[in-house]
C-alpha positions as CSV (number, residue, x, y, z in Angstrom):
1,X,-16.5,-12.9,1.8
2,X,-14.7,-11.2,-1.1
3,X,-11.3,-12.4,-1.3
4,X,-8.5,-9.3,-1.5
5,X,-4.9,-9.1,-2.3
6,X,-2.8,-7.4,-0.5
7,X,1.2,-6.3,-2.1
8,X,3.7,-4.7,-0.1
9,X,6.3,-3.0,-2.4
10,X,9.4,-2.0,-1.1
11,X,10.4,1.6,-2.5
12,X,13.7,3.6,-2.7
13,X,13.6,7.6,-2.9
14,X,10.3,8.2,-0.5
15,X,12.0,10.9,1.7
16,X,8.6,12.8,3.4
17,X,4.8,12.8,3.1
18,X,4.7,14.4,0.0
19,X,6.5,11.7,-1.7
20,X,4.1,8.8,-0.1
21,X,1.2,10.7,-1.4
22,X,3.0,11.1,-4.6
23,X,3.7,7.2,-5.2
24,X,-0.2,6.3,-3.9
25,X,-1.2,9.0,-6.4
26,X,0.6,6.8,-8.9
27,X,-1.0,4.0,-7.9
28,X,-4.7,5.4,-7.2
29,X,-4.7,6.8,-11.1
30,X,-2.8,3.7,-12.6
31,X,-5.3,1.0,-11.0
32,X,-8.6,2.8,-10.2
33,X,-9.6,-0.6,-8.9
34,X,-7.4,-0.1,-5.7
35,X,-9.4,-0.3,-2.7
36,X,-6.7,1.3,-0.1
37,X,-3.0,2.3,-0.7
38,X,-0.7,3.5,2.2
39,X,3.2,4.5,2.0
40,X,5.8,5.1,4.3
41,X,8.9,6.7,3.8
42,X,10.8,6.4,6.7
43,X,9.5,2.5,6.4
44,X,10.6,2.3,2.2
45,X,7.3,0.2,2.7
46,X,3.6,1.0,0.4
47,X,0.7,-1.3,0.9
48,X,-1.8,-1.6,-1.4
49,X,-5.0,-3.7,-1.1
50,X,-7.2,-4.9,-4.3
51,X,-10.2,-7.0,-4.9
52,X,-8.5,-7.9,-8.3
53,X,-4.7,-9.2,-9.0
54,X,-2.5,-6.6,-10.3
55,X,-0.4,-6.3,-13.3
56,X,3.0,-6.1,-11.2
57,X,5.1,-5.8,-13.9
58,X,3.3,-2.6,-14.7
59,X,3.1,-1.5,-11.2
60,X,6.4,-1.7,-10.7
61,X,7.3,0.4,-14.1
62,X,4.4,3.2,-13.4
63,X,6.2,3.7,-10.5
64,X,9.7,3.6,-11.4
65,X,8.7,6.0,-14.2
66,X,8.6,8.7,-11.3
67,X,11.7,8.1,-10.3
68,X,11.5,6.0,-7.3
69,X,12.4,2.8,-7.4
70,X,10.9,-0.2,-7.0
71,X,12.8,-2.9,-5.2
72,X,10.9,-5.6,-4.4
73,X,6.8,-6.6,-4.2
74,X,5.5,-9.4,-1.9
75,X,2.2,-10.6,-2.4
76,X,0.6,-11.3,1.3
77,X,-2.8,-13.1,-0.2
């Protein structure tokens, strides 16, 4: 079995469904190698699951460049 990492960011300024397709839209065109990315505003919480690692540093910046803001990522595997 293929071994997948899975980040949970933890994201200011998400206010309705428009903005968590907005920030997985970030995500989907920054790091086409994303296999599944879910947000929730009313959780500040977007999951994102990838067969590669991710450059966090420029995950984090893609997305603040929108103006939301990214407070903190945890990597689960």
């Amino acid at each position: 079995m293929k071994t997948m990492f899975e980040y949970h960011l933890s994201i200011d300024g998400m206010m309705c469904g428009m903005c968590e397709a907005h920030v997985n839209n970030i995500v989907i065109k920054n790091f086409p190698q994303v296999k599944k990315v879910k947000s929730s505003a009313r959780k500040n919480l977007t999951k994102i699951i990838s067969p590669v690692p991710l450059d966090l540093d420029e995950l984090k910046s893609k997305i603040n460049e929108t103006g939301y803001i990214v407070k903190n990522i945890e990597t689960i595997k």
